[in-house]
C-alpha positions as CSV (number, residue, x, y, z in Angstrom):
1,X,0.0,0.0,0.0
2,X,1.4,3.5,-0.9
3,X,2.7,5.7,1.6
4,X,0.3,9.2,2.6
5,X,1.5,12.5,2.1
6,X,0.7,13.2,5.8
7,X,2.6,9.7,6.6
8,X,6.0,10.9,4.3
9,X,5.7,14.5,6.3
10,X,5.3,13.3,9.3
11,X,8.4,10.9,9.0
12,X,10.1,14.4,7.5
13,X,9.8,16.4,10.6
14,X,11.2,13.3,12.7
15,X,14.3,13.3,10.5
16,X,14.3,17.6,10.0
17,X,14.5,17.5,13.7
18,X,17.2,14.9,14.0
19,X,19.2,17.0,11.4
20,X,19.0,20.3,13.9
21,X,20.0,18.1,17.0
22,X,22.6,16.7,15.0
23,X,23.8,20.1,13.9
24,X,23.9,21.6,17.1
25,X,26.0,18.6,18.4
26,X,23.1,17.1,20.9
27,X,21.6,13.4,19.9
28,X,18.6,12.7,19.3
29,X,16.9,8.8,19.4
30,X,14.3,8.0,16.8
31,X,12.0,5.2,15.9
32,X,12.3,2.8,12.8
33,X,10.8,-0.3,11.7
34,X,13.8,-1.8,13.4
35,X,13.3,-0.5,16.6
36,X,15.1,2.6,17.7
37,X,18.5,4.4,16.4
38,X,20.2,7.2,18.2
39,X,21.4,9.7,15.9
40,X,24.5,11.9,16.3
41,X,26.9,14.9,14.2
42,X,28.7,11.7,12.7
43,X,25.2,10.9,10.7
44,X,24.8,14.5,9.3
45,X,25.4,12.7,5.3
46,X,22.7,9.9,6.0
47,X,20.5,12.2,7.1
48,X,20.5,14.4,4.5
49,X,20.3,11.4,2.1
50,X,16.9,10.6,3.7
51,X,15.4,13.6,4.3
52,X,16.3,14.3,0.0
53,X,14.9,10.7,-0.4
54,X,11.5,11.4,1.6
55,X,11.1,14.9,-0.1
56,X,11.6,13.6,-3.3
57,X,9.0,10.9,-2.7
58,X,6.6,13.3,-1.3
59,X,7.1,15.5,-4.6
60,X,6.4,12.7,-6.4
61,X,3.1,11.8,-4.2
62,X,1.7,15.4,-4.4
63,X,2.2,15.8,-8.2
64,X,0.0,12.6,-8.6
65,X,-2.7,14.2,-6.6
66,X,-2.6,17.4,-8.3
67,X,-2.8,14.8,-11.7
68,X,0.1,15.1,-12.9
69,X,1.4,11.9,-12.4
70,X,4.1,12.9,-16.0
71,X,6.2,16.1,-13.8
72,X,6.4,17.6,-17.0
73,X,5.8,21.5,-18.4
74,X,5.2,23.1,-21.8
75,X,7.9,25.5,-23.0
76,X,6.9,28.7,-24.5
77,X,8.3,28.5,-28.0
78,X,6.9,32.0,-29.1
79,X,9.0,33.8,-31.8
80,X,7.9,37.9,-31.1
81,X,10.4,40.0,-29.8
82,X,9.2,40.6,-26.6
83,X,7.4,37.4,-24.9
């Protein structure tokens, strides 16, 4: 079963907050699917790999609610001077 917008954001704000903790040099323990992880300054990379991972995949679940399941755009290919 697909994930929720509200399930992807609400796992954001778990790992947004672990990235502040992290960056002010304090730890922070959050829940997984494997239990719980501690997470420290030394995981700053990983967590930035997730958090662009889950924003990505909540991009991706918003634009097929908004039916536009494609993420594309039309160029303006208009030949007058002044567009």
């Amino acid at each position: 079963m697909p994930r929720t917008a509200g399930d992807i954001q609400t796992e954001l704000d778990v790992w947004y907050a672990a990235r502040t903790a992290a960056a002010a040099g304090q730890s922070i323990t959050i829940a997984t699917s494997a239990g719980s992880r501690t997470i420290t300054h030394h995981d700053l990379t990983e967590i930035s790999k997730v958090i662009t991972q889950l924003e990505r995949e909540l991009a991706s679940v918003d634009a097929s609610l908004e039916g536009n399941p494609h993420n594309f755009s039309l160029g303006n290919f208009n030949h007058d001077e002044n567009p």
